[in-house]
C-alpha positions, 0 to 999 in steps of 0.5 A: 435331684430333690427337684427331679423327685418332688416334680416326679412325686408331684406329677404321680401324685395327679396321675393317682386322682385321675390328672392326666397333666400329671405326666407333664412332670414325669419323664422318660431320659435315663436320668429320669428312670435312675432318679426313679429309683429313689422311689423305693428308698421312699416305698420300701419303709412304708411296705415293711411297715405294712407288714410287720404289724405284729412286732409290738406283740414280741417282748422288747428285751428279749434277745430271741425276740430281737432275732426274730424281729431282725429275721423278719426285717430282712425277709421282708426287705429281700423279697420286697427288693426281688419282687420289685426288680423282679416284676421290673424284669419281666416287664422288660420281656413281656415289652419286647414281645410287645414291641414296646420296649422303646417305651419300657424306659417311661413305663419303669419311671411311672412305675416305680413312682407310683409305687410310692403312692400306693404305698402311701395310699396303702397306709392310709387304708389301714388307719381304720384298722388302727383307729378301731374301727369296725369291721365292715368299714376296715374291710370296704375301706381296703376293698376301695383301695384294692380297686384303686390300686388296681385301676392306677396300675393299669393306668399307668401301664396304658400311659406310659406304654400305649398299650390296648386295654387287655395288654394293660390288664395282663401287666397288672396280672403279672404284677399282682402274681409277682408281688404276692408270690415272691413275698409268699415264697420269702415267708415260706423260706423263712419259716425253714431258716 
């Protein structure tokens, strides 16, 4: 299984800088789309990272602050995990309707090892905020990787499902709405608990 990851990790690593061979390492079997989902053992830290930026501000020894921060781990891992299982889901239907769900199997593979990449990818963005740097190079920084992001979603969504360019671009809509909305809905909700 750790070979099935680093060649999946390694194949989506090439597809994320434009190699097409990539795809070479990146299979469609049902031990394939399984072994898959290991990649959001690897993505999810990396995601809750990002989004808990302001832990440090909360005082270690302070038990109201070890619920809140408990609180937000939770919240966090939650709608990340329905977000996650939920874009799954609905691409499935919008497949169907497609008439491409034979190929759903390779989409969710692909997927869900890219999510790895552009979590990594993602961190990576955010160092010059880390590092102090100035605005202007934070936000061009992010700006690029927004666009990236955006392109090797719909990349992935083209390969694995040979689908016309404007079917690719509502799977990347629906991502993004899902992505954001779900975690949006969570924070809401969590203010209430």
């Amino acid at each position: 299984m750790i070979g099935n990851v680093v060649e999946s990790l390694i194949g989506t690593f090439e597809l994320a800088f434009g190699r097409i061979k990539g795809l070479r390492h990146l299979g469609a079997s049902e031990r394939d789309v399984l072994v898959s989902f290991v990649a959001m053992a690897i993505a999810l830290p990396a995601e809750m990272a990002q989004k808990i930026d302001n832990w440090a501000m909360l005082p270690a020894s302070d038990p109201i602050a070890l619920k809140l921060r408990l609180h937000a781990l939770a919240l966090v891992l939650v709608t990340a995990v329905v977000s996650w299982f939920g874009f799954l889901a609905i691409s499935y239907e919008i497949c169907r309707i497609m008439r491409r769900d034979s190929r759903w199997p390779y989409f969710v593979s692909l997927w869900n090892w890219s999510q790895v990449v552009q979590c990594a990818l993602a961190l990576a963005a955010n160092l010059p905020i880390l590092l102090g740097a100035p605005v202007e190079i934070s936000q061009t920084v992010l700006l690029l990787f927004l666009i990236w992001a955006i392109w090797f979603d719909w990349r992935i969504v083209r390969l694995s499902l040979a689908v016309p360019v404007l079917d690719a671009i509502l799977f990347v809509v629906v991502d993004a709405v899902v992505s954001n909305l779900v975690p949006y809905l969570g924070d809401r909700m969590g203010q209430w608990i």
